[in-house]
C-alpha positions as CSV (number, residue, x, y, z in Angstrom):
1,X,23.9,-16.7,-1.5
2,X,23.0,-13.2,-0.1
3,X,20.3,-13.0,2.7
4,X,16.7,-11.3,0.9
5,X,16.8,-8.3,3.2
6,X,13.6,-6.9,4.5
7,X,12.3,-4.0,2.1
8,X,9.4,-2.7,3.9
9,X,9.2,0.2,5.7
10,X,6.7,0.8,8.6
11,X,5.4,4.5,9.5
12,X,2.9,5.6,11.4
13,X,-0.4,7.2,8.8
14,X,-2.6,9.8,10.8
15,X,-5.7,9.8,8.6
16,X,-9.4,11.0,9.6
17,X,-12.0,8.8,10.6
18,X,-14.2,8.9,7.7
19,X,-11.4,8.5,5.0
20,X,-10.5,5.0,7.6
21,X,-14.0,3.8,7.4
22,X,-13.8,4.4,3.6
23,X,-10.5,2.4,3.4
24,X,-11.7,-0.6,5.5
25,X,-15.1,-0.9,3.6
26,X,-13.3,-0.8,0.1
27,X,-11.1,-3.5,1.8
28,X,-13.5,-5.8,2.5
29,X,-15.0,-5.5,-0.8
30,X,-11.9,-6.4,-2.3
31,X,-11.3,-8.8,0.4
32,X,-7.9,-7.2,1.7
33,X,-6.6,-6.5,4.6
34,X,-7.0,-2.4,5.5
35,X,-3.3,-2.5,4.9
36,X,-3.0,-4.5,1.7
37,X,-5.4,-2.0,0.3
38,X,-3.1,0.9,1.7
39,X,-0.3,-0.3,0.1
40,X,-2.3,-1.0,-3.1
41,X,-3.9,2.1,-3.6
42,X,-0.5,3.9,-2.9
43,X,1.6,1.5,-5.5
44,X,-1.8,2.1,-8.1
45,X,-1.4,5.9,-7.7
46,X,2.7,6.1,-8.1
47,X,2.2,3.4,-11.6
48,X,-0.5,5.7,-13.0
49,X,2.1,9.2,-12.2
50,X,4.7,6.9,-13.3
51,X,7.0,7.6,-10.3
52,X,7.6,3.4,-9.4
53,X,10.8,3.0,-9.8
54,X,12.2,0.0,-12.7
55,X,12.7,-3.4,-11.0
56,X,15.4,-5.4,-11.3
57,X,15.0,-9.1,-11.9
């Protein structure tokens, strides 16, 4: 069987302090980490351009 290899990426996000504070309170409202909701408002806004790419299964 093939090893699962890792398919995320880490980078380093320079973002100003008041668009931070915004992120971390919407977090905690949905109860996700300041990352998780990163990486969900970035997936939410490449499905609504339609630029995710088709996964395989």
């Amino acid at each position: 069987m093939a090893k699962k290899e890792n398919t995320t990426k880490n980078f380093i996000l320079r973002i100003d302090a008041d668009t931070m504070s915004a992120i971390e309170a919407w977090a905690a409202d949905e109860f996700r980490s300041t990352n998780g909701q990163l990486q969900w408002i970035i997936t939410e806004a490449l499905r609504r351009a339609k630029r995710l790419p088709r996964q395989s299964n």
